[in-house]
N, C-alpha and C positions, 0 to 999 in steps of 0.2 A: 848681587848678593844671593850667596842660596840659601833658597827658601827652605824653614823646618820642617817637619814632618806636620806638628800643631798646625803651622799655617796653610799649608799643603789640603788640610781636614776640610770640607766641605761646611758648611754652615749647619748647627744643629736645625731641624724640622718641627715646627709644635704645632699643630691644631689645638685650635681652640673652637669647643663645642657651645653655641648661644644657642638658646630659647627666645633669644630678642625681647626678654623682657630688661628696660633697661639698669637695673640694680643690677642682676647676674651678667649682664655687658660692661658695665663699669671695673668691675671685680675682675673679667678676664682681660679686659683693657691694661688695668693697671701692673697685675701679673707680667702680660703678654710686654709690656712696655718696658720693663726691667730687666726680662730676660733679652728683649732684643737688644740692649744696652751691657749686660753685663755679659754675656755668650753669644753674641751675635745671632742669636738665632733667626730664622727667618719662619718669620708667623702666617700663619693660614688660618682664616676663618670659615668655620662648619654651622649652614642654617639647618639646626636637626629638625624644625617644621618645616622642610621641604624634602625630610628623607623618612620614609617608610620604616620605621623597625618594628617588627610583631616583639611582641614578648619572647617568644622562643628562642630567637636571639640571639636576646639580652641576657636569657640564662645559660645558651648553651656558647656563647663566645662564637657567635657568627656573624660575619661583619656584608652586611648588606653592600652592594655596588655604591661606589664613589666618583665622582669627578676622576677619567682615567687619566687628569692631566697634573694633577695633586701628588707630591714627592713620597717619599715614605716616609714615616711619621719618626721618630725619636720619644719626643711627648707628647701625650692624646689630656687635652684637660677640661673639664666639662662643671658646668656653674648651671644651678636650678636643677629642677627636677624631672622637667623635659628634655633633658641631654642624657637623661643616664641610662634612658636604653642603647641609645648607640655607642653612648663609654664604654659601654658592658660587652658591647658584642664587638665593638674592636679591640678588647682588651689582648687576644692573644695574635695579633699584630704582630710578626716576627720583631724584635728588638725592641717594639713599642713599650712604654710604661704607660700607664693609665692614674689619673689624676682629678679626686674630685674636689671641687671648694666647696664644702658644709658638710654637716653629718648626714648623710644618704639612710633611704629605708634598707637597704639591701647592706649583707657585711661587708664592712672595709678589707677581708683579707680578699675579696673579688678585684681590687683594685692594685696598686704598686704603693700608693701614698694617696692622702686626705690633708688638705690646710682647711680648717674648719676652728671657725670663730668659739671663743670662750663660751658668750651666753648660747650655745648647743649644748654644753654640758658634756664636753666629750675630754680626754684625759691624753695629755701627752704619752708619745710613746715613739718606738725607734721609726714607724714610718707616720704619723699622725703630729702635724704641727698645729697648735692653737695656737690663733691670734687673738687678742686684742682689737676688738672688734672687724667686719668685712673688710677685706682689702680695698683700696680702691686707686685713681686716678693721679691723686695731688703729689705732688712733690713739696719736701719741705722746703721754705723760702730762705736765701742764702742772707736776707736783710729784712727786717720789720721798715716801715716808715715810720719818720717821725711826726707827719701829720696826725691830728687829732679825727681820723677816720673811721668810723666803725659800722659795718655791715649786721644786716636785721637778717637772719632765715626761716620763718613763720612755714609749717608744715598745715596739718588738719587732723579729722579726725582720726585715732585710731584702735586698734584693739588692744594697744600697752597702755594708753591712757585716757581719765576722762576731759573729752576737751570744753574747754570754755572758752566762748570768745573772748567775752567780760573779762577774763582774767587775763588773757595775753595781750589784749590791748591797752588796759590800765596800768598792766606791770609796762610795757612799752611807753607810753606815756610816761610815765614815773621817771623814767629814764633819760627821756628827752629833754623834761622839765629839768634832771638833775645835772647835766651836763649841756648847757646849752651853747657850750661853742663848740662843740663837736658838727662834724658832717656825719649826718646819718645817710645811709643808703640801705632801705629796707625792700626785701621783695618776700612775695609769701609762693605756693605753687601748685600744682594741681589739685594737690588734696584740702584746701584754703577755703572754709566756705564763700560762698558770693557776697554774704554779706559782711564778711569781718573785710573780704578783698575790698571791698566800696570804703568802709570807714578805715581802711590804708591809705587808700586812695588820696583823703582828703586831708592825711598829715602833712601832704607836699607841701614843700615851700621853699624859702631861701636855705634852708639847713637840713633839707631833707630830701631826698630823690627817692620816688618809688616806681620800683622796677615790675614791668610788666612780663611774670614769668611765661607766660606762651611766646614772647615775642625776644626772650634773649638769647641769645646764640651759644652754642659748645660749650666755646671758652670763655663766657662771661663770668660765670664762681672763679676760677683761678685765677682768672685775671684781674680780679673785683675782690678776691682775699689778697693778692700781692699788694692793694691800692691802700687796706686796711689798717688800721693798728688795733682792733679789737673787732670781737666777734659774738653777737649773742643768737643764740639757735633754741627753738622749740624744742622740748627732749622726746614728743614721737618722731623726731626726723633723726635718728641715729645713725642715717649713714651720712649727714652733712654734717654734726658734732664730730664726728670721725673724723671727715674731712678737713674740719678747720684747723683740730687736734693735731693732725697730719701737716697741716703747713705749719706749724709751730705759733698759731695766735693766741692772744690771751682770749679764750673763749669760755663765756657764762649759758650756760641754760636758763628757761624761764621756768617758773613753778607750775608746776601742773599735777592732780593726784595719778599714781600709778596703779594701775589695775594688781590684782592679787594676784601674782606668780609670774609676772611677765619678764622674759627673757633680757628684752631690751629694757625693759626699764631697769631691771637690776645691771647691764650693763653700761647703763645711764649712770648710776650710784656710783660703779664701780670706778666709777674716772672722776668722779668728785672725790670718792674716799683715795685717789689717787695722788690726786691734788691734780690732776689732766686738766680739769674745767674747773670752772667756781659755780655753786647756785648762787640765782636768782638773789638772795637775800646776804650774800657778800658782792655785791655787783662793782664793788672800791678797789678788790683785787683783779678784776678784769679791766675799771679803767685807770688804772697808774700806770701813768704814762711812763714813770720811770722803773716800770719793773721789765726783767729781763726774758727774753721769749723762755718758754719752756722746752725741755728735751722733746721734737717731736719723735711723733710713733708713725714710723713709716712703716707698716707691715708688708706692703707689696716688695719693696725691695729684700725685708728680712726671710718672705716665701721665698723668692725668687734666689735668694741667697742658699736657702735653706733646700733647693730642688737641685741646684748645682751640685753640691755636695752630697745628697743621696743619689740623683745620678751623675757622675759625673762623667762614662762614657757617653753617656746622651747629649749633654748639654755642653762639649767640649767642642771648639772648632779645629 
């Protein structure tokens, strides 16, 4: 058969720029995973803590020495804030586009396009797509179970909210008491104080497994939300309410007070007034068992959709 011209095309090129911190890896993970699926692209990862860029630059478009064994880029796409000097200075990268995920300090006309989350505050526009909250990893699940399963994601302290132990545990409790044929599988995780980890610890038992977050592996969350049929999560952990969001579970928040002006907590609200999540004090619409998954919100695919189409010589095989 002869082959088309389209097929003929070499595979689009993307670098993806980490700071290795893991939120902003997740984010270009999930990106980076869509496009490889939906453009064939083939992904390249950039550690910018192992590459020198002075400011000078980042503002004059000078692209420091690279791995001379790295293809030429199509899309250059950079997550955090320690990537954005070397976005900046390969921005003018013969055919290159440049692409950042969140609202950057520096102007967005220095780049080609921005996917940047709602609670930034930033405003649709022909190269600027907001999401719904950070992109991430999950795919949404093609089947809910019908087991009576539901997963615990306990967070810690943070600056969107004030935390209480007392309260995340008793509302937890409450739950357990209300639902007692359910399998609980609770895990809490780094930011967890030591002492609420301990008195998790000791809910274990015939109906409840608890997960030791240092000690699980990758794909434990998605493969422990596939196992699921509900989901309750801390609301300072807003990129796992995302996530669960994301596989289409019925997912509840716990109560907790929100700090004055916080970004994420208002983006918390905004998937309650959604109907996305339930709080804590409708906890009956998260466990009916006969209620139907909801539309999830896959953002990574809808970027990923969303880049194809503003570049489309880039992202063409």
């Amino acid at each position: 058969m002869t082959e088309t011209k389209a097929e003929s095309q070499p595979a689009p090129v993307i670098f993806l720029l980490t700071d290795n911190k893991p939120g902003h890896a997740n984010q270009l993970k999930g990106l980076g995973n869509r496009l490889r699926v939906l453009c064939g692209a083939s992904i390249h990862w950039i550690d910018t803590t192992t590459i020198k860029t002075p400011l000078w630059r980042a503002v004059l478009g000078v692209a420091p020495a690279l791995d001379n064994t790295l293809p030429t880029p199509n899309l250059i796409i950079g997550a955090g804030t320690g990537t954005h000097r070397l976005l900046l200075a390969l921005r003018r990268k013969p055919k290159a586009r440049t692409v950042v995920l969140m609202r950057p300090a520096f102007p967005l006309s220095w780049v080609d396009a921005a996917i940047i989350p709602e609670h930034d505050r930033a405003k649709p526009a022909r190269t600027t797509l907001v999401t719904e909250g950070v992109i991430n990893t999950l795919m949404p699940m093609a089947r809910m179970t019908d087991k009576p399963e539901a997963l615990v994601l306990i967070g810690g302290p943070s600056r969107h909210y004030n935390w209480d132990d007392n309260a995340i545990f008793n509302q937890l409790v409450q739950l357990l008491k209300a639902y007692p044929d359910w399998r609980w599988t609770i895990s809490g995780s780094r930011r967890t104080p030591e002492a609420l980890q301990q008195r998790l610890a000791e809910l274990a038992g015939l109906k409840v497994t608890v997960a030791d977050s240092d000690r699980t592996h990758a794909d434990w969350l998605p493969q422990t939300l596939a196992a699921s049929r509900a989901v309750w999560v801390t609301p300072d952990s807003s990129s796992m309410v995302f996530e669960a969001v994301t596989a289409g579970l019925p997912t509840g928040v716990f109560e907790l007070t929100a700090r004055a002006n916080s970004r994420v907590a208002n983006s918390v609200t905004a998937l309650i007034e959604r109907g996305r999540v339930a709080p804590y004090s409708d906890h009956t619409a998260v466990m009916d068992t006969d209620r139907k998954s909801s539309a999830p919100l896959w953002e990574a695919d809808r970027a990923a959709r969303w880049l194809i189409k503003q570049f489309p010589a880039g992202t063409r095989r």
